[in-house]
N, C-alpha and C positions, 0 to 999 in steps of 0.2 A: 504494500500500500504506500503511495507516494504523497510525501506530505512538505510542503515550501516551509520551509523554516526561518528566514528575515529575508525583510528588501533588501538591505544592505549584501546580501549577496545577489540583487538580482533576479529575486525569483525561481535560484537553483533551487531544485528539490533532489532530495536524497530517497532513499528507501528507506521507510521504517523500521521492516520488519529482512534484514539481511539471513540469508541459508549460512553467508560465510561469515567466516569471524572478525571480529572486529580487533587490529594488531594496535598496540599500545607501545609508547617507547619510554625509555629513562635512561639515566648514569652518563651520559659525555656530554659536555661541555661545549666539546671545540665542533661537534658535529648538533648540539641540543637535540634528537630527535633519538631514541629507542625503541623498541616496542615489547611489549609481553601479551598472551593468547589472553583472550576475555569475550566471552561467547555472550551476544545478544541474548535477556532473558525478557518476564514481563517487568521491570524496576519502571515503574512511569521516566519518559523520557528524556525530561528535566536534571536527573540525576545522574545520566546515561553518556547526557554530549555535551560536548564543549566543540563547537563547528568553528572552525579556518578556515579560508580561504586561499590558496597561493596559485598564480597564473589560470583564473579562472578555475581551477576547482577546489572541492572541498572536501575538509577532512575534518575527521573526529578523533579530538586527542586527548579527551575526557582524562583518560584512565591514568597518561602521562600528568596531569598535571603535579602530581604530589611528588612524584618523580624528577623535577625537570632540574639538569644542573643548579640553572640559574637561579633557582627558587620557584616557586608554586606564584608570588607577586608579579615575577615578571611576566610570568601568561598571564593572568586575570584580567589583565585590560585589554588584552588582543582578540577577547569573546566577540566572537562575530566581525570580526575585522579579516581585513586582506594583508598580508603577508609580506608581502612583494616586494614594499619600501623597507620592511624591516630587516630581511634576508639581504638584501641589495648592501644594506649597511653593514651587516655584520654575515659576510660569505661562510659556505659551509662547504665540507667535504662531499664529492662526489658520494660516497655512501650515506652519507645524511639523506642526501635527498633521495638515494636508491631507499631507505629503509622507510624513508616519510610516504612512498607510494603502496606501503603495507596498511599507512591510515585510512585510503584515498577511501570514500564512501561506494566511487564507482572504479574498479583497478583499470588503468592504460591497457592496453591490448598489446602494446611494446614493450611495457614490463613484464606480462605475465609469459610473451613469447622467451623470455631470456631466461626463465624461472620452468620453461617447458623443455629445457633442452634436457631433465630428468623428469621421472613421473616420482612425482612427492607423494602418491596413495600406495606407493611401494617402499621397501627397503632401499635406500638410496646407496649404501655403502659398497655394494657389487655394480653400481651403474657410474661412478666416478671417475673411472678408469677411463674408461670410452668419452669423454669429454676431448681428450686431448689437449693445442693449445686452448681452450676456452676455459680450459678447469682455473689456469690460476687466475683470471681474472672474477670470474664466478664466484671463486670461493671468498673472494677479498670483498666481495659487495654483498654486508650483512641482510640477513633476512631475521622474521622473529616467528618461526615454526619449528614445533617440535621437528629432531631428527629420529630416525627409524633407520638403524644400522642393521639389523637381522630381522629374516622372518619368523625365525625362531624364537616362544616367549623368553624364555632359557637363558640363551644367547642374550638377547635384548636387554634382559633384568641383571647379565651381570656384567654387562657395557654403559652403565647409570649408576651413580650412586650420591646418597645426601650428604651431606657435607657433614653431619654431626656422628657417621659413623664412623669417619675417620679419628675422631681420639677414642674410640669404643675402642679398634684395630690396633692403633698405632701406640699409645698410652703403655698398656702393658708389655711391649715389646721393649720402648725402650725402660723398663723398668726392670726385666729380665737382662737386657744389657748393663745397668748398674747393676745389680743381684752379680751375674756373671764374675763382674771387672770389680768386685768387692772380694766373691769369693779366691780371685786366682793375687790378689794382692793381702791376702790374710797378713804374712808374715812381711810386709812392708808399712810405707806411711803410705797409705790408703788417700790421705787427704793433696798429699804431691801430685798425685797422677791424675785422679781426677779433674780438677779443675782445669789447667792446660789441656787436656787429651781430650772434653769435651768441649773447649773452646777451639780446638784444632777442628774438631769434624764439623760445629759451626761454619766456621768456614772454608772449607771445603767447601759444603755445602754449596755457599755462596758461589764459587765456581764451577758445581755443576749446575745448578739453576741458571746462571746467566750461559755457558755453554748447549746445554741440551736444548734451550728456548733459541737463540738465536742461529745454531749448528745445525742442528736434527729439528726442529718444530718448525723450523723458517728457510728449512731447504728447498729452494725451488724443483721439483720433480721435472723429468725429463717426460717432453708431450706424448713422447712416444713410449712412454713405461707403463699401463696399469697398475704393475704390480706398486712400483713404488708414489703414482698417484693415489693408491688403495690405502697404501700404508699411511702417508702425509694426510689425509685426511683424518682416517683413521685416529691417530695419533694427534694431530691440534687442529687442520684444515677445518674440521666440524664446528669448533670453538669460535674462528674467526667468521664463519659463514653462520652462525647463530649464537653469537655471542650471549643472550639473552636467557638461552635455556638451561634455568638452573641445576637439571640432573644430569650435566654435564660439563661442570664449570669445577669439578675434581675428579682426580685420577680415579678409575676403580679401583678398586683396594687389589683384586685378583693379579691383573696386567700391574699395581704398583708395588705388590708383595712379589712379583716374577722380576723384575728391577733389581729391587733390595736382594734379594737371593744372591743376585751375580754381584752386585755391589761388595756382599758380603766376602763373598771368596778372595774377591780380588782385596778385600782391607785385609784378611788373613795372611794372604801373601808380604803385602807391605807393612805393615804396623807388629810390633813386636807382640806375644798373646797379652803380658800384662796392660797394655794399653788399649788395644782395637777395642774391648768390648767399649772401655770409653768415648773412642772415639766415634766408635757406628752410632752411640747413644747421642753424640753432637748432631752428628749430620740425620738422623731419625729425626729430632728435635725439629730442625733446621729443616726437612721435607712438609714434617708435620704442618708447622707453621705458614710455608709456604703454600699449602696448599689451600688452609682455612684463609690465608691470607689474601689469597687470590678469590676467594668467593667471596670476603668480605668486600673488597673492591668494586666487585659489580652488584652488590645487595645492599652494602651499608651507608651508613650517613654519616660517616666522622668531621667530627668537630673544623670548623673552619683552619686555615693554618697549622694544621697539626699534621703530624708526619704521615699519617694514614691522608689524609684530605690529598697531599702533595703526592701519595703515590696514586690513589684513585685516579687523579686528574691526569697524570702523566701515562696511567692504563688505557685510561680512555681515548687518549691521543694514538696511544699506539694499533688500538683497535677499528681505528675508524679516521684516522689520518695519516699518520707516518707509520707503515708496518714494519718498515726495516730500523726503528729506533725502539728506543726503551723496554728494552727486554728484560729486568730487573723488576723481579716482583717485590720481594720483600725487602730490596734496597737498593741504591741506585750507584753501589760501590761502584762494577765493570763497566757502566756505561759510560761512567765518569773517564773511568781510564781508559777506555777503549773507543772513547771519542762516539759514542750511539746515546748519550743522553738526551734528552728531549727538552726544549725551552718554551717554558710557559708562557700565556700570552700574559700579560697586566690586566687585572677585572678593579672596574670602578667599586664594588663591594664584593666580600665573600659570595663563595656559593654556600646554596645551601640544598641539602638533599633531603 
């Protein structure tokens, strides 16, 4: 049923009553525009839309607004307004406006062709391959729909997981690694080794996060490989092509327990026995964090100026502007040194999330 909703747009009308879903955005700044799934119910209307307008069409970004970088204020006054002038002034990234056409009330026909070059009512994960050169462009221009890697329920359920099961999993392991590196130091000063040997695997740590994200997660794949187009998705491609979808924004614990195994061998090789257990219990720590840390990034709202706010911001940048910077999640040590840091712009006030 077709209902006009202000003159100020001209007399557009939308569809009231949509089969598809209506996409919502949050969390970056430098692009303003996110989305997350929010299926049209009966909620009287009022409650439902917040209508935009940009280059003659219109969108609903209701669900964004509590979400929005800039704060929830500086949408309020843009209700029912046109866009155009205010974009024009403050530009945005190609994917911004790839991901704003997930708002669109009525979807382009050129978008949806770009977004057809897979069938999304299947398991997408064996069809990435066969993309060829279009995979890496594809993947870099986020969407906000769930992904579907197996047909398999199985498969599917142990390729997602919630972020608070990781300290269930990872908690008592590295607490088996102190238990461990207590017991094989009985007859020494227990209190010498620990502290340096888990300040060692810290950081470490820090050098496999900034390595495996910029090496292996941000390897361009060769057009002509599925296997390893397969794999790159697999592995983070997914992440950046739906940044939004939270049962996938940490490692499964299965493929990150298959990690640590090899991790492990390889510290036994190198660290003497009275030490390793301490220092796997660093860099454990140091994964652990990293990985809550990364979800909190795209979920949370930390405090204006605060060290979580400055990595948020600089996440968001990398997700949705510069992919070949900022690859430091939980600190921005190697990008420093390794010249891939990312420079904020100046904001007239805080954000606020």
């Amino acid at each position: 049923m077709a209902a006009c909703r202000d003159k100020k747009f001209n007399n557009i009308c939308h569809l009231e009553n949509m089969n598809e879903n209506v996409l919502t955005m949050k969390n970056f700044d430098t692009c303003t525009n996110e989305t997350e799934n929010h299926n049209i119910d009966n909620t009287p209307r009022e409650t439902t839309e917040f209508l935009v307008k940009y280059r003659d069409r219109v969108y609903n970004v209701h669900n964004f607004l509590n979400n929005h970088p800039g704060g929830k204020n500086t949408l309020m006054r843009l209700k029912d307004q046109d866009l155009d002038k205010e974009l024009a002034k403050n530009p945005h990234s190609k994917s911004a406006y790839y991901l704003l056409e997930e708002f669109a009330v009525q979807h382009q026909v050129r978008y949806n062709e770009y977004e057809n070059l897979i069938n999304w009512d299947k398991p997408i994960l064996w069809q990435v391959g066969f993309m060829g050169e279009q995979y890496w462009e594809w993947v870099n221009l986020p969407i906000n729909r769930p992904i579907r890697f197996f047909q398999s329920d199985i498969l599917e359920k142990l390729s997602i997981s919630p972020w608070y099961i990781l300290p269930i999993i990872w908690l008592p392991i590295i607490t088996y690694f102190f238990y461990m590196g207590c017991v094989l130091n009985v007859s020494t000063n227990i209190v010498q080794n620990i502290l340096p040997s888990f300040i060692l695997g810290l950081f470490i740590w820090t050098i496999l996060e900034y390595f495996f994200h910029r090496k292996i997660f941000h390897f361009r794949p060769p057009h002509n490989s599925k296997i390893l187009i397969t794999l790159h998705f697999l592995m983070h491609g997914n992440h950046h092509k739906a940044p939004l979808d939270d049962r996938r924004q940490v490692f499964p614990p299965i493929f990150a327990l298959f990690l640590a195994a090899i991790a492990w061998e390889i510290y036994k090789v190198i660290f003497p026995m009275t030490l390793v257990h301490f220092i796997a219990a660093g860099s454990t720590m140091g994964y652990l964090g990293y990985d809550l840390m990364h979800y909190y990034l795209h979920n949370g709202a930390p405090m204006a100026e605060s060290y979580l706010y400055t990595m948020k911001r600089k996440h968001n940048y990398h997700h949705f502007v510069h992919h070949e910077q900022g690859f430091g999640i939980t600190n921005g040590l190697w990008d420093r040194i390794l010249n891939t840091d990312l420079t904020l712009r100046k904001l007239k006030e805080p954000l606020k999330w």
